[in-house]
C-alpha positions, 0 to 999 in steps of 0.5 A: 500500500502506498500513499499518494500525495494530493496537490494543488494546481500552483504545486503546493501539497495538501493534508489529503491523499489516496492510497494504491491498495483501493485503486486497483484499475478504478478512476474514483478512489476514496479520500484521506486526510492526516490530521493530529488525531491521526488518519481520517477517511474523508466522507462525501469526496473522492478523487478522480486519478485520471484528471487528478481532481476531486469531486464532491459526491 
């Protein structure tokens, strides 16, 4: 499993990424966010790997 960073279009990251393990050969993976308590799954949001956005469900 592999993490992978989310980043703005200026380039700059963001708290949020997407692990490998759920990709597999999906276009609409789920969403994490690192915060102090630890990780958390982000509900509501997915990313769409082809056209590296997110998108609100």
């Amino acid at each position: 499993m592999t993490k992978v960073r989310i980043f703005k279009k200026d380039g700059t990251a963001t708290p949020y990424f997407w692990s490998t393990e759920d990709a597999g050969d999906r276009t609409s993976v789920t969403v994490y966010k690192r915060t102090t308590d630890g990780v958390k799954r982000k509900t509501g949001v997915s990313f769409n790997t082809i056209t590296n956005q997110m998108r609100r469900e």
